[in-house]
N, C-alpha and C positions, 0 to 999 in steps of 0.2 A: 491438796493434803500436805501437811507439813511432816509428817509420819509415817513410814510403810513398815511393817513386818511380814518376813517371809519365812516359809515352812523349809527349813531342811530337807537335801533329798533323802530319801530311807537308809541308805546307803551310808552317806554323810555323819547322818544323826546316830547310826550304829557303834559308828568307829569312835565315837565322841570317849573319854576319861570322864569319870566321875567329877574328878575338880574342873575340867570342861564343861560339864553341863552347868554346875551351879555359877562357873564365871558368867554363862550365855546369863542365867537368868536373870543378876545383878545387871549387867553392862545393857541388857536388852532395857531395862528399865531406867535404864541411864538416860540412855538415846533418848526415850522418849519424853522424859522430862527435857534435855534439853531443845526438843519440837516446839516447846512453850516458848523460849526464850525468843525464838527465831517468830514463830508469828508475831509479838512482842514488837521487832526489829522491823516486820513487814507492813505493820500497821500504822507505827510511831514514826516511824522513821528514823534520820539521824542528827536534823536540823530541825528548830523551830520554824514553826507555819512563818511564812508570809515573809524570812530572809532571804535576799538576795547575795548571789553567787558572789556579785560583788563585795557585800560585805561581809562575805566569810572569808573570801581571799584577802582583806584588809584587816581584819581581828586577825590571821593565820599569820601574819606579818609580826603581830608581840608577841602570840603566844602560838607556839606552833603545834603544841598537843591541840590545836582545835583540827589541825589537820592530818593529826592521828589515825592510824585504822582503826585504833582501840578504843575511841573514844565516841561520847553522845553528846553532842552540842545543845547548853541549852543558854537561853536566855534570863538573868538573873541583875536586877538593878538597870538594866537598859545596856546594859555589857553580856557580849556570847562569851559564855563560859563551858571549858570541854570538862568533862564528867569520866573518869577513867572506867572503862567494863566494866572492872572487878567489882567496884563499888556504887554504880549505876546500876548491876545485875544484881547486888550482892544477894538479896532475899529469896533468889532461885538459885546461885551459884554456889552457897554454900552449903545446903544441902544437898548438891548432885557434886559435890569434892570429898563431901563423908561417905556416900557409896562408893564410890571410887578408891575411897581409903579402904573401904569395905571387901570389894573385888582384889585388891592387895593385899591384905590381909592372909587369904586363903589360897595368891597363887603362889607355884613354886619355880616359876621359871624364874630365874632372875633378872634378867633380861627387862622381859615385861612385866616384873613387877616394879623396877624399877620405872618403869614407860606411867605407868600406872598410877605411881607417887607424883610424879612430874606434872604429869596431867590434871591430880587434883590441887597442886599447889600454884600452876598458873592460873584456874579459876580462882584461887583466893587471891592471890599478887600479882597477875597479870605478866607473869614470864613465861610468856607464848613461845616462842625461841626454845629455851630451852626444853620445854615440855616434845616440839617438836623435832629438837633432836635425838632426844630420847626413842622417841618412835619411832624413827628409822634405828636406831640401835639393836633394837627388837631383834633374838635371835633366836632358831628351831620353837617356835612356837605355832601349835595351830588357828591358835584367839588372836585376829588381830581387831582392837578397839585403838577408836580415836578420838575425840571431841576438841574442838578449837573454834576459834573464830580465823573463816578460811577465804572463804567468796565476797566477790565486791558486787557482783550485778545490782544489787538492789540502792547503791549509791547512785542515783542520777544527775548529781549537782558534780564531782569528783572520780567518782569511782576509785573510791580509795577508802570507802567505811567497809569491815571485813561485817560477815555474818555468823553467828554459830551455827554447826551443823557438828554429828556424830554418827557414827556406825560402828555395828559389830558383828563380826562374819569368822568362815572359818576359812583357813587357806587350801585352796585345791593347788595341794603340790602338782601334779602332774600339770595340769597346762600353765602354771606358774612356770615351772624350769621349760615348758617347749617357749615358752615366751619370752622368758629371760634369755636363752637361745638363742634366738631370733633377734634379740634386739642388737647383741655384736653386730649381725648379720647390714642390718639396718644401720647401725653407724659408720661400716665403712662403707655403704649406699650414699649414706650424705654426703661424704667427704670425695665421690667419683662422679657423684650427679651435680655435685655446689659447691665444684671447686672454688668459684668465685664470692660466692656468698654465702657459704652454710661453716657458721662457727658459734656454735651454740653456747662454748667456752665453759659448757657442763659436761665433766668426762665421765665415759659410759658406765666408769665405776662407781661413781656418784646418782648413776640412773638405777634403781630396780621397778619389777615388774611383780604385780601380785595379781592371781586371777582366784574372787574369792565367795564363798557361798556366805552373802549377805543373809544377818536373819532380823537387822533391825537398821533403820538408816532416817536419818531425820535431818531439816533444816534445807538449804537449798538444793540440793541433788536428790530428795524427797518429793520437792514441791515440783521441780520438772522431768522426775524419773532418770535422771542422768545415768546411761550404762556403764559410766567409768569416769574416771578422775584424773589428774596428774598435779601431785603437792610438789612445793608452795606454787602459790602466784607470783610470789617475791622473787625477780631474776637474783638478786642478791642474797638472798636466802637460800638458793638452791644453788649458788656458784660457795657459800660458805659450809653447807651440811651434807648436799645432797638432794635429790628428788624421791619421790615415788609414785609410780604411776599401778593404781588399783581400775582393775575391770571387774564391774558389779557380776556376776554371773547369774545371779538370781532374775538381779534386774534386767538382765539379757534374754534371758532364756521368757519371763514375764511377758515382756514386751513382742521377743518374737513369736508367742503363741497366740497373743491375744491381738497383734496389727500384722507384722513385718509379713507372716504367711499368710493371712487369709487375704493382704494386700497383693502381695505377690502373683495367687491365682485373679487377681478382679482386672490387676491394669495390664499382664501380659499376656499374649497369644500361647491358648491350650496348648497348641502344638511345641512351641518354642518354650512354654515350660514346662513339659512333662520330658524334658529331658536333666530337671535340677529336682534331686530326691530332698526331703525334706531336711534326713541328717547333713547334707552337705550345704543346704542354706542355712543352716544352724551354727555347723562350723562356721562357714563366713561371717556370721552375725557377730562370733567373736573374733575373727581375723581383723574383721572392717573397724572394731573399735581400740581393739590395739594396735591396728597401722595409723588411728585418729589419734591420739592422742598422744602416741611417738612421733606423731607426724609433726603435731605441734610443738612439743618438747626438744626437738632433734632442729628447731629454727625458733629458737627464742635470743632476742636481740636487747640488750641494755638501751636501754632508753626508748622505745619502741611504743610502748605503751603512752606513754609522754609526748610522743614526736605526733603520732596518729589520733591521738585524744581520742572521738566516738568515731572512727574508724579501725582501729586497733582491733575489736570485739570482732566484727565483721571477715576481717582476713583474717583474722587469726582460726576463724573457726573453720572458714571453709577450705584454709591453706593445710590443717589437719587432715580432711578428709584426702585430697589431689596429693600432696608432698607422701601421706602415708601410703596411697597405693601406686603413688610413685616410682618409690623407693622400693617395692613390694617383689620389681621386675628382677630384684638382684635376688631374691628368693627362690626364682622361680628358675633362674640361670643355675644356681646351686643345689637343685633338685631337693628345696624346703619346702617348695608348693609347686602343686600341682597347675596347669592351666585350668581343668575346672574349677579347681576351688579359685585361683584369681578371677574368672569370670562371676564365680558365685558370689566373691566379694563387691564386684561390680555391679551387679543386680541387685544388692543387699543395699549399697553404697544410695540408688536410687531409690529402693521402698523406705528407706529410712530418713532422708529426707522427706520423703511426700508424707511419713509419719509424721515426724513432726511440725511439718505446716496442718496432719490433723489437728493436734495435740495445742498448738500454738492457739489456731481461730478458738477453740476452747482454755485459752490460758493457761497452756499446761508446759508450755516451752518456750525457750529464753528466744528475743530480738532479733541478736544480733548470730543467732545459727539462721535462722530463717531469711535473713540478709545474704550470708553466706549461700546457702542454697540456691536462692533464688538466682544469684553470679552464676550459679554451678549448672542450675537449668537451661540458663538464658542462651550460658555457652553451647551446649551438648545439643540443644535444639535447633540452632540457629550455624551450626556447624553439620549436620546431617549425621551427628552421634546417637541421636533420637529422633525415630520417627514416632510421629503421634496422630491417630485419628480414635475421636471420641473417646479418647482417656487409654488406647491401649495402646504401648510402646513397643518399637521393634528396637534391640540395643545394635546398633555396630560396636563390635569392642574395638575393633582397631582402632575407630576415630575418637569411639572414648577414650580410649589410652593416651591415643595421638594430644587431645583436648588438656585431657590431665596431665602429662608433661609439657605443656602450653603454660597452663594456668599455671605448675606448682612453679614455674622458674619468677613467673608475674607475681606472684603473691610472697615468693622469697625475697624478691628485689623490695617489694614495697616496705615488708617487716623491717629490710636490714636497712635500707636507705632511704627510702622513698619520703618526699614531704606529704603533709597533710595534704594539700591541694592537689596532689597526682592520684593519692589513696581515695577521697574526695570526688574526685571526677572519675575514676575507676568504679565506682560503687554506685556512684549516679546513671552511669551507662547502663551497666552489664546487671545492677540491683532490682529489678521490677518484679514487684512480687506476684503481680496478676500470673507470670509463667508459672507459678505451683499450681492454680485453678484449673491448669489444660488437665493435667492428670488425675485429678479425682473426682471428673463429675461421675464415673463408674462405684466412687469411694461412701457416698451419701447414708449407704445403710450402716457403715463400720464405725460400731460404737467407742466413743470416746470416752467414757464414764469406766474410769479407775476403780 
C-alpha cells in the first residue's frame, strides 16, 4: 500500500482546536493524493526501458539535470532528455498546491503557514530547498505536514532519483521533549565512544526530534511501514538547514500490536518472558527507534554514500540499530534509563528485525535493512549472544552488548573511511540471509496482511 491512515487516540483527538481539525481534514487529503504520484514513480520508473547505466552516465556528462534527483529521464529524437518534477508531475501537482494553498488559507500559526505556502510553491517550481527549510522553521504548532520528494530506494541504476511521499500527524509534546532530552545526552555519547571517528559535522542544534500521532502518511515510508524517519538524505542539506528526525508513533504502536508482541510470546521462552510487561516493551519499541535513527544521524559521513555505492544502504541501516543502543549505555550511567527498559530495548531490537524479514518475504520491507539484519544475526548467533533451538531464543545481554560495541565501532569505521572493497567483503561474510529463517519457523501462522 501506498497509503495508510490512522485513527487518533481518543485523548489526542479531544485536545484537537477547531482550526486543527479542519487542517487534519485538508492535509489528510493531501497525502493522499500525493500516494498517486508515488505509485506513478513505482511503476514507471525513472529511466527509459532498455537504457544502460552506461549511457546515462554519458548523457549525465552534457547535461547534468539527467542526473538530477528531480528529474524523469526520457528518451526523445534518439537523445535522453531530463524532464524537471514540476512539470513531468504537473497535472497531479497542481492541484494538491491549491489545497495546500487552501490549508493556509485557514491557518493562523504563522510559522506553518508560512511552511505551508512554501510547500505548495515547490510543487509548482520545484524549490524543494526552500520549501524544506521552511519546515524545520515550523514553530509551537501541534500540525506538523510535509510533502516533498525525499527517498531514493527506488532508484536502482544511481540511487539518486528522490520519490514523493507526505504526512500529517499531530505532535506528542511529551515524548518529543523526553527525546529531544535525550538526544544532548546521546551526542556527547558519540563524541566519548568515537573519539576517533564520530563527526557527523551536524550540530545537535541543527538535529530536532519529533514523536508524532500520525493520521495520514503516504509514498515510501507507507509502502514499507517505516516507524520513523530522519530529513534530509542530503548530507549537505542537513549540514546547511538542519535535520529532523520524526518517530511515526502510530505507526509504532500499529506495528507493535499487530507483530512485535505476539512475536515476542512465539520466539522466546514463557519463563524468560513473563518477566517483560507489555507497557515496558512498548516503551522500548519507541526507545529502539529513536536510538535507530539518531544512531544513524549521529555518524553520517560526506561522501560516504559515493565511496560505498550499494553498500552504503546496508551499514548504514544496521550501524543505526548497534551505534544507537550503543550509545544508549551513557543513558543508563546518567540514570535516563533503566536497565530494564535497555534490555527491553534489546529484545525489541531482535523481534523487529525478524519483523521485518516478515514483512520483506512479503514485500513489505526495504533490501538493504534486511542485509543489515541478517550482519546483526549472523553476529549475535555465532558469538553465543543468541541461543537458538527451533525458533526460540535465550538472549545473553552482556554478549549482546559486548557484540554491539563490536559491530558499531566496525560499521563507524567503514561509513567514515572504509573502501567499497572492505565494506564489500564485510557484507559478503557476515550478510547471509538464510540466518533470519533459524527464528521464525515458530513465526508461520503471524499474519503479514496490512
Amino acid at each position: 500500500m501506498y497509503y495508510h491512515k490512522f485513527a487518533l487516540d481518543k485523548k489526542v483527538a479531544q485536545d484537537l482546536s477547531k482550526e486543527e481539525k479542519e487542517l487534519l481534514v485538508i492535509l489528510e487529503g493531501i497525502v493522499k493524493d500525493a500516494s498517486l504520484i508515488y505509485k506513478i514513480q513505482l511503476e514507471k520508473g525513472f529511466y527509459p526501458k532498455g537504457v544502460t547505466v552506461e549511457q546515462l552516465e554519458k548523457a549525465a556528462e552534457n547535461d547534468k539535470s539527467i542526473a538530477s534527483p528531480y528529474t524523469n529521464v526520457e528518451m526523445k529524437n534518439d537523445q535522453l532528455e531530463a524532464v524537471s518534477y514540476h512539470k513531468y508531475f504537473a497535472e497531479h501537482l497542481e492541484p494538491i498546491a491549491k489545497k495546500i494553498e487552501k490549508a493556509a488559507g485557514i491557518c493562523t500559526n504563522k510559522s506553518l503557514k508560512v511552511s505551508l505556502q512554501a510547500q505548495a510553491r515547490s510543487l509548482i517550481d520545484g524549490s524543494y530547498e526552500e520549501a524544506y527549510n521552511q519546515w524545520l522553521n515550523v514553530k509551537n504548532s501541534n500540525v506538523d505536514f510535509y510533502i516533498g520528494f525525499l527517498e531514493r530506494h527506488l532508484d536502482k541504476a544511481f540511487f539518486i532519483k528522490k520519490t514523493l511521499q507526505a504526512h500529517v500527524g499531530i505532535v506528542d509534546k511529551k515524548y518529543s521533549k523526553l527525546m529531544e532530552d535525550n538526544k544532548e545526552t546521546l551526542y556527547s555519547s558519540a563524541k566519548i565512544s568515537f573519539s576517533k571517528y564520530h563527526s557527523t559535522g551536524i550540530p545537535k542544534r541543527g538535529v530536532s526530534v519529533f514523536v508524532e500521532h500520525i493520521t495520514a502518511i503516504a509514498g515510501y515510508p507507507a509502502y514499507v511501514l517505516t516507524s520513523g524517519q530522519y530529513f534530509p538524505s542530503d548530507f549537505d542539506m542537513a549540514l546547511k538547514y538542519g535535520s529532523k528526525t520524526i518517530i511515526y508513533y502510530s505507526i509504532v504502536k500499529f506495528k507493535f500490536n499487530k507483530w512485535y508482541y505476539p512475536i515476542f510470546h512465539k520466539i522466546f521462552e514463557k519463563t524468560f518472558a513473563s518477566k517483560y510487561s507489555k507497557d515496558l516493551l512498548f516503551e522500548a519499541a519507541l526507545w529502539c527507534i529513536f536510538l535507530y535513527e539518531l544512531g544513524k544521524q549521529l555518524h553520517r559521513y560526506n561522501g560516504a554514500r559515493k565511496r560505498l555505492q550499494d553498500a552504503f544502504g546496508p551499514l548504514d541501516e544496521a550501524n543505526g540499530f548497534v551505534s544507537g543502543i550503543e550509545h544508549s549505555k551513557h543513558l543508563v550511567v546518567k540514570g535516563l534509563l533503566s536497565q530494564d527498559t535497555l534490555e527491553a530495548i534489546m529484545i525489541i531490537h531482535i523481534i523487529w528485525m525478524q519483523t521485518d524479514w516478515l514483512l520483506f518475504k512479503n514485500n513489505i520491507a526495504k533490501h538493504d535493512h534486511i542485509i543489515g539484519s541478517s550482519i546483526l544475526f549472523n553476529s549475535y548467533l555465532s558469538h553465543g549472544a543468541l541461543r537458538e533451538q527451533a525458533g526460540i531464543s535465550w538472549p545473553n545481554f552482556s554478549r549482546i552488548f559486548f557484540e554491539i560495541e563490536a559491530l558499531s565501532y566496525k560499521f563507524v569505521y567503514l561509513l567514515q573511511e572504509g573502501t567499497y572493497a572492505e565494506a564489500r567483503e564485510f557484507i559478503e561474510k557476515m550478510g547471509d540471509l538464510k540466518v533470519l529463517e533459524k527464528l521464525s519457523v515458530n513465526l508461520k501462522k503471524i499474519s503479514t496482511k496490512v
